[in-house]
C-alpha positions as CSV (number, residue, x, y, z in Angstrom):
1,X,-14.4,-40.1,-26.9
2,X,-12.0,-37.1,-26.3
3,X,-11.6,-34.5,-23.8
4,X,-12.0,-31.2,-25.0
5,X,-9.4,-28.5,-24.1
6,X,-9.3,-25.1,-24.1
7,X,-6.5,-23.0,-24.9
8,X,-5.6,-19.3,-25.6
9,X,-5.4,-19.0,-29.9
10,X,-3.2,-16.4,-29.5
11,X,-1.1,-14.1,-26.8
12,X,1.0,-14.5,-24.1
13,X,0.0,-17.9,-23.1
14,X,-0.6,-19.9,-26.1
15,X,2.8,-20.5,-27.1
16,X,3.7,-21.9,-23.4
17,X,0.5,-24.2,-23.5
18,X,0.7,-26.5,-26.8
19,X,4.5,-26.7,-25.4
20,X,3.2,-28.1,-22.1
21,X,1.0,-30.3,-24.4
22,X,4.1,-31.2,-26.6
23,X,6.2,-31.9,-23.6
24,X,3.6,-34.3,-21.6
25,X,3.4,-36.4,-25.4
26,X,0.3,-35.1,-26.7
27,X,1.0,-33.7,-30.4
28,X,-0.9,-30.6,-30.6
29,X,-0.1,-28.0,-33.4
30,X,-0.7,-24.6,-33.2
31,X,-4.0,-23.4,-34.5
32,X,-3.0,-21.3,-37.7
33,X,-6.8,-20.2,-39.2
34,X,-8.2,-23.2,-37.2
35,X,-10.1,-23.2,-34.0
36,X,-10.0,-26.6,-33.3
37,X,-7.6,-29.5,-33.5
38,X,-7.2,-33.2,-32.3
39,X,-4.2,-34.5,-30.8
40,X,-2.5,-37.0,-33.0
41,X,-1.8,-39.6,-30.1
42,X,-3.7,-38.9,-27.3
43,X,-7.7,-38.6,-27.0
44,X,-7.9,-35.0,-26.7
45,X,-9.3,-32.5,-28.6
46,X,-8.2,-28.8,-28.5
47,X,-10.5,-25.6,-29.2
48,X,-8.5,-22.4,-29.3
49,X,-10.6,-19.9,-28.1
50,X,-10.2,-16.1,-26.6
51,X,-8.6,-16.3,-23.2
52,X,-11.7,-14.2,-21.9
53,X,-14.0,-16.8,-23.4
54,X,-12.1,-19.5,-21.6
55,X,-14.6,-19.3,-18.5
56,X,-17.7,-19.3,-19.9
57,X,-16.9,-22.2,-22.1
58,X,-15.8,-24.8,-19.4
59,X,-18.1,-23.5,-17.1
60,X,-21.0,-24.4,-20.0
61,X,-19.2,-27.8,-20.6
62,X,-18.6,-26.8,-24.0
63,X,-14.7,-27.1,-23.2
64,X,-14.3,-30.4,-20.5
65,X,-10.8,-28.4,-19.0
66,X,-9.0,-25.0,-19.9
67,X,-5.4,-23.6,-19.7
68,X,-6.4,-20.0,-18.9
69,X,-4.5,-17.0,-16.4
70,X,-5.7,-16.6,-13.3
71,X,-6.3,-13.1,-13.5
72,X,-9.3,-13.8,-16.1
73,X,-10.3,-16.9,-14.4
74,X,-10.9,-14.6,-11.3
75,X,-12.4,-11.6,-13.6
76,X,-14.9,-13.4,-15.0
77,X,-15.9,-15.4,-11.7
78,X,-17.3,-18.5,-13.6
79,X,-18.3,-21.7,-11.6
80,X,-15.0,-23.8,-12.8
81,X,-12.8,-25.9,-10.6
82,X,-8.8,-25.0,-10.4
83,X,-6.8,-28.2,-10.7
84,X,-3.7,-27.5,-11.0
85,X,-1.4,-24.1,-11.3
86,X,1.0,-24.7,-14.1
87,X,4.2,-22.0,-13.5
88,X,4.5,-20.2,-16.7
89,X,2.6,-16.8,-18.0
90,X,3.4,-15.2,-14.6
91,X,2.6,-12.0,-14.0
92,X,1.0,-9.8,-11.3
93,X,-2.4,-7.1,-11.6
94,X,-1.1,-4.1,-9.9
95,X,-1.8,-0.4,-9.3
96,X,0.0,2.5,-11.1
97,X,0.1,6.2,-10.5
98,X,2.1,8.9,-12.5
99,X,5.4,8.9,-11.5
100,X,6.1,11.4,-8.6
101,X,2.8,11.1,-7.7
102,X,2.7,10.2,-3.8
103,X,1.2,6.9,-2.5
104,X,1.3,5.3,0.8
105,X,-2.1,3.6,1.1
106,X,-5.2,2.4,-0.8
107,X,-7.2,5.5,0.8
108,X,-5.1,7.7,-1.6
109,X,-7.1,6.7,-4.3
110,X,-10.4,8.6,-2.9
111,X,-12.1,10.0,-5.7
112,X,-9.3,9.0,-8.4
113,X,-10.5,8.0,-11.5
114,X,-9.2,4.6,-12.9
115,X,-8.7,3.1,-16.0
116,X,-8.4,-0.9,-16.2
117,X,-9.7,-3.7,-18.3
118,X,-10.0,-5.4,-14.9
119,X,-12.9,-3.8,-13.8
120,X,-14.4,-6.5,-11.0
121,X,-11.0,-7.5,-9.4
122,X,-10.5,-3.5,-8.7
123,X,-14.1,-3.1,-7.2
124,X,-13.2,-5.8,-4.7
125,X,-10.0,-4.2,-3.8
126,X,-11.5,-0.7,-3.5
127,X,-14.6,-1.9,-1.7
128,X,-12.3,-4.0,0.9
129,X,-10.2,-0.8,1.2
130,X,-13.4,1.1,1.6
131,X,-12.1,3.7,-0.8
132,X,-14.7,5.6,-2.9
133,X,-13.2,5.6,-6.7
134,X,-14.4,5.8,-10.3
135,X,-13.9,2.9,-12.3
136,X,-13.4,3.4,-16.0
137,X,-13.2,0.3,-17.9
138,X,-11.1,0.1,-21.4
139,X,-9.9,-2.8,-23.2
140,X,-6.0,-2.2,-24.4
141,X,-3.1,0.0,-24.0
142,X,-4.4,1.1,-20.2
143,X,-1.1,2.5,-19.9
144,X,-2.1,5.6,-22.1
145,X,-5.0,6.4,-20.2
146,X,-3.1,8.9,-17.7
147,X,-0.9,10.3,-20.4
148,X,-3.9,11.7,-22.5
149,X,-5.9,12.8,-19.6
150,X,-8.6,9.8,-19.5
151,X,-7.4,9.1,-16.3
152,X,-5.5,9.3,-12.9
153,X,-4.3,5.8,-12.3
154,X,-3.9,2.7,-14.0
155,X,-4.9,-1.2,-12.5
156,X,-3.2,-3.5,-15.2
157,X,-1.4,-6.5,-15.5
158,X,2.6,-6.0,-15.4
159,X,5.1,-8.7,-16.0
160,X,8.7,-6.9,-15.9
161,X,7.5,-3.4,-15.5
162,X,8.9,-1.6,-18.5
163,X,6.0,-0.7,-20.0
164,X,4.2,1.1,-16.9
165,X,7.7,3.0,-16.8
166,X,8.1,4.0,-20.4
167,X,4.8,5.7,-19.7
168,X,5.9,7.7,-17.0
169,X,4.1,5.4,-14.3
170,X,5.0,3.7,-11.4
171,X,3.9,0.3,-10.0
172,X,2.0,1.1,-6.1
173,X,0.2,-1.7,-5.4
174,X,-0.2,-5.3,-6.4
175,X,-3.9,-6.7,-6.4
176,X,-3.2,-10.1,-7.8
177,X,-0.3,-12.5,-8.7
178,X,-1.4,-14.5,-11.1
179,X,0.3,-17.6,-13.5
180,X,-1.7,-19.9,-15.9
181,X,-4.0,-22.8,-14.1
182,X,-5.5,-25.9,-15.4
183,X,-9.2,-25.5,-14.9
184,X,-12.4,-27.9,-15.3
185,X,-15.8,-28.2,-15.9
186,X,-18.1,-29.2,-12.4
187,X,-19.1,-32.8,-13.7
188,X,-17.2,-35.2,-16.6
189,X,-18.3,-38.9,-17.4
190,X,-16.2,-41.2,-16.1
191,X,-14.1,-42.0,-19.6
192,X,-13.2,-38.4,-19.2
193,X,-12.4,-38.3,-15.6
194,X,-9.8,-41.1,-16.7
195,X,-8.6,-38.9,-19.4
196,X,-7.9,-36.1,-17.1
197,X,-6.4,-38.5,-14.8
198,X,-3.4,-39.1,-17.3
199,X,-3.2,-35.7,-18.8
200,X,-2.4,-34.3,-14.9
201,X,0.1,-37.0,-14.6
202,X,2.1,-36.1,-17.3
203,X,1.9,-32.5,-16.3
204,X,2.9,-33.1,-13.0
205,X,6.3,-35.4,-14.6
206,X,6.8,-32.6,-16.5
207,X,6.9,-30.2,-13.8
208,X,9.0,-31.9,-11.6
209,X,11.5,-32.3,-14.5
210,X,11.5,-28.5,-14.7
211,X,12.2,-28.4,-11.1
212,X,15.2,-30.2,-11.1
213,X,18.0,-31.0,-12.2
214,X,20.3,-34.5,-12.7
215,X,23.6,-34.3,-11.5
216,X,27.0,-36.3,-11.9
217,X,30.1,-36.2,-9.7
218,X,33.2,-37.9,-8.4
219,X,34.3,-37.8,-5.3
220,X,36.8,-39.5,-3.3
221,X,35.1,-42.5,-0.8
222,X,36.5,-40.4,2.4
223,X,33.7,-37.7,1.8
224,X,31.0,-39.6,0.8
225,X,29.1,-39.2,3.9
226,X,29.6,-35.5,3.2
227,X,28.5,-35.7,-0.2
228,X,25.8,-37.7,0.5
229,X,24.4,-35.3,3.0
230,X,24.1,-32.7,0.3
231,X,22.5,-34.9,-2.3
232,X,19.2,-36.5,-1.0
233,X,17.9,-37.6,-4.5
234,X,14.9,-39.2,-5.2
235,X,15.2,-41.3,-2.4
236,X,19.1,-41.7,-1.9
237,X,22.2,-41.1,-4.2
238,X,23.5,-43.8,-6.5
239,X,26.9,-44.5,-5.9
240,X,29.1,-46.5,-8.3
241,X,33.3,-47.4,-8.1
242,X,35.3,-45.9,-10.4
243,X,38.2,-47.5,-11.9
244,X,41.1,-45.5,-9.9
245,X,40.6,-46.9,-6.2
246,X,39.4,-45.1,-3.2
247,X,37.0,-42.9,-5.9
248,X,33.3,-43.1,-6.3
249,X,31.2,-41.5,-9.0
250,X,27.9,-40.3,-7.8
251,X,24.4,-39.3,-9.5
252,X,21.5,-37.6,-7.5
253,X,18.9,-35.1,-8.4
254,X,19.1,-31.5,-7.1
255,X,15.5,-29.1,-7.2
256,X,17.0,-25.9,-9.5
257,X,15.9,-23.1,-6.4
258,X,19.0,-25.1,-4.6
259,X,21.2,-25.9,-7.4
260,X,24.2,-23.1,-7.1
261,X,24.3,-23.0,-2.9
262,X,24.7,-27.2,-3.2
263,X,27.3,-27.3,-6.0
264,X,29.5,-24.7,-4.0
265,X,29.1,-27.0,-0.6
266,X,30.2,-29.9,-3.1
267,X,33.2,-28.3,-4.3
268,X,34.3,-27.7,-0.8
269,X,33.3,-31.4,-0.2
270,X,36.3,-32.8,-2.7
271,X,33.5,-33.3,-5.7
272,X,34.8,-32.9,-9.1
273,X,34.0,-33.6,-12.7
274,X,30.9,-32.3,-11.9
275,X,27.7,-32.3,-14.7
276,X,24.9,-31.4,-14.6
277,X,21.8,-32.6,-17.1
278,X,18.6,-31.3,-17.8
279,X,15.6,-33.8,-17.2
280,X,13.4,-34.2,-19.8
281,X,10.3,-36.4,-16.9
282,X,10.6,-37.0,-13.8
283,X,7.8,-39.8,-13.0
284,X,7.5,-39.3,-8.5
C-alpha cells in the first residue's frame, strides 16, 4: 500500500517539493507529461496536480497528504489538517495601490474597486475592517489591472516586490504570510498513518539540517570554558587533544540565524582554524 501525495506539477513550488522528497530519501522524479509517479524506494505515490486542486483532493481522500501554499490552502477553505509548515515558497498576500496614491488605513479602500485572484481571503479582510469595497476577481497578471483601468487596487501575492513596482504600484498592506505546508486528509488507515509517521521524520531531519550548521575549531585549553559557553551543541561540544600541548580541537553545531554573531565571539575567544560544514540530516 502507498501513500498518495500531492504536489504542485508545475510553478513556484514544485521544484522545492520533489527536492524535499529527494533530500528525506524518497526518489521522486519530476513529472514531465505524467501526472502520477511512484517513489522508487519508499511506499509513496505522487499525483502532480494544480496547486488550486490540492484542497479539494485531500480533502476527498483522493490524495492521503499534499505539499500546497498556504495562501490556497486558506482560499479554498477545505476541511484538511496542517501538519507541518515546511519553510520554502515564502511569500506574503498583500495590498497594492498606484504609487503616490495615499494610504494609511484599511477604511481608505471605501468604495475602491479591487482586482485579485484571491477573492475570499480579501472579503474577510474587508469585512473585518468593515470597509465597503468591490471585489473583482481575475486569474493572472493582477498587476495590470490598475494600469489599464480595470481597477483601483491590487490584493496579490508578492515575494520580493519587484513586480508590484515595475507596475507603478506600491505594497500597503499585508493580508497573509504564507510558505508551503504539509497537509492531510481527516482519517488514514493505520498502514498509512505509519507511512506518514516516517515521511515527517525525515522532513523534520531535514529541516533541522537546514537550520544548522557543523562547526570545527581549535582553541587553546585556557578558553575552553569560554568557548564552550558559546557552543551548546546538540547536547555539549566534543572536545578532542590535539597533538601540540595545551590545544584542543572542538566540534559543535551552531543554528544558521546565530552563526556570524557566534563565530565573531569565538574569534575574540582565541578559536582558530575555524570550519564550518553544511549538514546534510540532523536526526534530534
Amino acid at each position: 500500500m502507498n501513500l498518495r501525495i500531492a504536489i504542485q506539477k508545475s510553478g513556484r513550488l514544485s521544484e522545492d517539493s520533489i527536492k524535499l522528497l529527494n533530500d528525506c530519501g524518497i526518489a521522486v522524479k519530476s513529472s514531465g507529461a505524467k501526472l502520477r509517479s511512484e517513489a522508487e524506494n519508499f511506499p509513496v505515490e505522487v499525483y502532480f496536480l494544480r496547486d488550486d486542486d490540492i484542497p479539494q483532493y485531500v480533502q476527498d481522500g483522493v490524495a492521503d497528504i499534499g505539499i500546497v501554499g498556504e495562501n490556497v490552502l486558506y482560499e479554498k477553505c477545505k476541511d484538511v489538517d496542517v501538519v507541518l509548515p515546511l519553510g520554502f515558497g515564502r511569500c506574503r498576500l498583500a495590498l497594492a495601490l498606484p504609487r503616490g496614491m495615499t494610504y494609511n488605513e484599511p477604511a481608505d479602500l471605501e468604495g475602491m474597486k479591487i482586482a485579485t485572484s484571491y477573492p475570499f481571503l480579501l472579503q474577510n479582510f474587508l469585512r473585518k475592517h468593515r470597509v465597503e469595497a468591490e471585489i473583482h476577481e481575475i486569474s493572472g497578471s493582477v498587476e495590470i489591472a490598475p494600469g489599464i483601468g480595470l481597477a483601483d487596487a491590487v490584493c496579490d501575492l508578492v515575494s520580493s516586490g519587484s513586480t508590484l513596482f515595475m507596475n507603478g504600484l506600491q505594497e500597503v498592506e499585508t493580508l497573509l504570510d504564507s510558505q508551503a505546508v504539509l497537509v492531510r486528509h481527516a482519517t488514514l488507515d493505520e498502514q498509512k498513518e505509519e507511512i506518514l509517521r516516517k515521511m515527517i521524520f525525515r522532513i523534520r531531519s531535514v529541516q533541522a539540517a537546514r537550520k544548522n550548521k557543523y562547526i570545527l575549531l581549535n582553541a587553546p585549553n585556557n578558553t575552553l570554558d569560554i568557548i564552550f559557553s558559546l557552543l551548546p551543541g546538540m547536547k555539549s561540544p566534543t572536545v578532542l587533544p590535539l597533538a601540540e600541548e595545551g590545544w584542543s580541537s572542538v566540534h559543535s553545531v551552531l543554528p544558521e540565524d546565530e552563526f556570524w554573531d557566534k563565530i565573531e565571539a569565538l574569534k575574540a575567544a582565541g578559536a582558530q582554524g575555524i570550519l564550518v560544514v553544511p549538514i546534510e540530516k540532523m536526526i534530534l
